[in-house]
N, C-alpha and C positions, 0 to 999 in steps of 0.2 A: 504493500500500500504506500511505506512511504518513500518508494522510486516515482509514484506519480503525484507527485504532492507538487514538485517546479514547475510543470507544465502546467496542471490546476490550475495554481498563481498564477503563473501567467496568462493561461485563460480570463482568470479572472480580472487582472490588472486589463488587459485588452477590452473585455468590455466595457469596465468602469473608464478606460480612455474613450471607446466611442459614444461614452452615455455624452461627457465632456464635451466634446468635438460636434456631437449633434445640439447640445447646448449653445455653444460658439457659434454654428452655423445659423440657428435660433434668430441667436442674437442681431450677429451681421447680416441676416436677411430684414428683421425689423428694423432697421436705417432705411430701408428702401421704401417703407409706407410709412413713414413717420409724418408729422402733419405739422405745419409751421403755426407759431404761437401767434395768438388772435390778432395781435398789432403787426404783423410781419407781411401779412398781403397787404395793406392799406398804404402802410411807412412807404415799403420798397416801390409802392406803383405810383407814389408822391416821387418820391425820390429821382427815380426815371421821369417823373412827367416835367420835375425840374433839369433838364437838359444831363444828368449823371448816365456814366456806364454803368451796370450795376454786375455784377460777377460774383463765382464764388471759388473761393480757392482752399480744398478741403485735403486733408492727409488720406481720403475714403478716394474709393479705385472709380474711374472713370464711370463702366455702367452703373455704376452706385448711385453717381450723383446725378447722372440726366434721369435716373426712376425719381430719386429725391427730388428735383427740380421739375417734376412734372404736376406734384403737391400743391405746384402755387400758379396761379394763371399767369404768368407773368412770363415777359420773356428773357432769358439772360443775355448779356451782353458776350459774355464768357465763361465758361468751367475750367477751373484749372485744378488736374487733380497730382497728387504725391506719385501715384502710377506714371504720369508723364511726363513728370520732372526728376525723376528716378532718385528722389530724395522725401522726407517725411520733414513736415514743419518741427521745427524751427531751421532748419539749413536755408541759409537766405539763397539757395537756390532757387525756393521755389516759388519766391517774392519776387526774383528777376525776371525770372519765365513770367507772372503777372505781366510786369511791366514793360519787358520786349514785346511783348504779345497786343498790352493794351496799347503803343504807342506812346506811353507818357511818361515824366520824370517820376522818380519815385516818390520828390515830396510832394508831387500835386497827387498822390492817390492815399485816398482814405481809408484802409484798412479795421473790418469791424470784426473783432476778437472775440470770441465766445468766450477763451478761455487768457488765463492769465500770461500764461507759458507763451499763449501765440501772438501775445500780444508784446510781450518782449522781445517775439520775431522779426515780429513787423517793424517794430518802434526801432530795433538794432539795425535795420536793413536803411532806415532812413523815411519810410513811410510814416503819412500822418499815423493814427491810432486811437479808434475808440473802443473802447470796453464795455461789453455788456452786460453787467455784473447782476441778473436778475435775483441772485439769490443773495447780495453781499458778501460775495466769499473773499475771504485777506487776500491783497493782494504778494505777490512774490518779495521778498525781503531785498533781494537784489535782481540788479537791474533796471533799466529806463522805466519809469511809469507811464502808461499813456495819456494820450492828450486828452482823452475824454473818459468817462467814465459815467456809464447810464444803466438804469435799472431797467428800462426797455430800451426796443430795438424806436419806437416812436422817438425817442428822443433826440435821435439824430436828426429829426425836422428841424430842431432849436438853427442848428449849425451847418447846412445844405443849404 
């Protein structure tokens, strides 16, 4: 009996990986139907209708983000994903690919951070920065803080 006790284990470690793995997959499929917060169709279709590109530039894989972006009636200027910049935010590579891309300097582009991390990316790169701190989470102890900082994504009307 116990010659087959390793394989067992590891049958059993195999499963409890693919329970995991189906969990993961779960997960990263629900980014694809996620539904954008109530002030997010209105802000962004202000936004654009005041002369702005509006884009998004996400560490999530290309067909990720045009199912994501189909959530919102709106149309993007651009998608620029971590998959096509063969780098994951913060590498200001993929702040550059933005900006090669969109045509402009970096300090004329305004940069909207969900998170703190990215918003150090942005702010390091040379881009404006505003932060969307819906929950008031602290922000990063070090590094550049950003130029803005709003508990919704509407508050960027203040400054557009």
């Amino acid at each position: 009996m116990s010659q087959f006790l390793p394989p067992l284990k590891s049958v059993g470690f195999l499963a409890a990986l693919s329970r995991e793995v189906e969990k993961i997959e779960r997960l990263t499929n629900s980014w694809c139907s996620l539904t954008p917060y109530p002030d997010a169709e209105m802000s962004l279709k202000e936004i654009k209708k005041r002369g702005y590109k509006i884009a998004v530039l996400s560490n999530g894989d290309r067909a990720m983000l045009e199912d994501l972006t189909r959530n919102i009636p709106l149309r993007f200027d651009a998608i620029f994903s971590a998959q096509d910049a063969g780098v994951y935010k913060p590498n200001p590579r993929i702040y550059k690919m933005a900006e090669d891309e969109l045509g402009l300097e970096r300090f004329s582009i305004l940069h909207v951070a969900g998170s703190t991390t990215d918003a150090i990316g942005s702010k390091t790169f040379g881009m404006k920065t505003a932060l969307i701190n819906r929950t008031g989470a602290q922000l990063e102890e070090f590094g550049p803080k950003p130029d803005y900082i709003f508990r919704s994504i509407e508050e960027l009307l203040k400054i557009v």
